[in-house]
N, C-alpha and C positions, 0 to 999 in steps of 0.2 A: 690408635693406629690410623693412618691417613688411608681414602679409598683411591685404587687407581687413577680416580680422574682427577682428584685433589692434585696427587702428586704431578700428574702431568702439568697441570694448572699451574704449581707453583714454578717446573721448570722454564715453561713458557713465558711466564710473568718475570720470572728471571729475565730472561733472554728478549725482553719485549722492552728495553730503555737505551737510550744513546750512554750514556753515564756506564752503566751498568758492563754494556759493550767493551766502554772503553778500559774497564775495570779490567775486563776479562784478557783484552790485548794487554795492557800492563802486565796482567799475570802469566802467562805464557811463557816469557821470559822468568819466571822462579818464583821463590817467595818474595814478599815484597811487607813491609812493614807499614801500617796504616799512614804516618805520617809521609811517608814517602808518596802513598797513594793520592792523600789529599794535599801535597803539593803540587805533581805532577796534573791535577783536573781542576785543581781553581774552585772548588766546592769549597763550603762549609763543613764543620765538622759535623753535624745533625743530618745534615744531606749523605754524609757518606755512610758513617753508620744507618740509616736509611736502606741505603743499597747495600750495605755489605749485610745486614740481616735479612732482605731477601735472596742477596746469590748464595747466603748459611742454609737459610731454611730451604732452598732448592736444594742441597749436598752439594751442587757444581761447586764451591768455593768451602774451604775451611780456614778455622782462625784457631791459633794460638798463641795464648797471654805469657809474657817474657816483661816481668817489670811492671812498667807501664803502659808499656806498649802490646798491639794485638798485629802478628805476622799472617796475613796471609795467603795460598794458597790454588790452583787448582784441585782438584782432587778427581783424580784420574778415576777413581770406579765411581763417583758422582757424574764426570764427564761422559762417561759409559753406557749410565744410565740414563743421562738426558739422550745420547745418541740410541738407543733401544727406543727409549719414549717415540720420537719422531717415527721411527722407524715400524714399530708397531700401528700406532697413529694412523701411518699413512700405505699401512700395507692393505694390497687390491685384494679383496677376497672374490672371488667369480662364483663359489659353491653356492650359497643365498642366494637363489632365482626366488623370493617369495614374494619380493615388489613386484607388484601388476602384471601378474599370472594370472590363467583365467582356464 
């Protein structure tokens, strides 16, 4: 089982590539079939699988196998969760006065 800040770590590393970005705006608009994805970006097939096992391993992105081919996905309760991550992340706590009190 991953610890909280793993997971956070993988979302972020997700969301921390130009490539990956533009993965994510492709997908928006629906499923999208791997071959389609690596026409549309001019990558190599190594590179993209690259990336799409990191936007897997974050949950933002999921794939499934049809043939030969791999479709994938947003996934909206992966989407959810990256949007909680930040959000917890970056929520102001004011109760913790114990930095440099005296």
């Amino acid at each position: 089982m991953q610890t909280e800040e793993k997971r956070t770590a993988a979302v972020f590393k997700a969301l921390a590539d130009e490539n990956r970005i533009r993965i994510l705006k492709l997908l928006q608009n629906g499923e999208k079939c791997a071959c389609v994805l690596l026409d549309d970006l001019k990558i190599t097939q190594p590179t993209m699988s690259h990336h799409m096992k990191i936007l897997c391993d974050s949950d933002i992105v999921v794939g499934r196998k049809e043939g030969k081919w791999i479709y994938y996905s947003i996934s909206s309760d992966g989407a959810s969760a990256a949007i909680r991550c930040l959000q917890e992340l970056t929520q102001i706590n004011y109760t913790d006065k114990s930095c440099c009190e005296k």
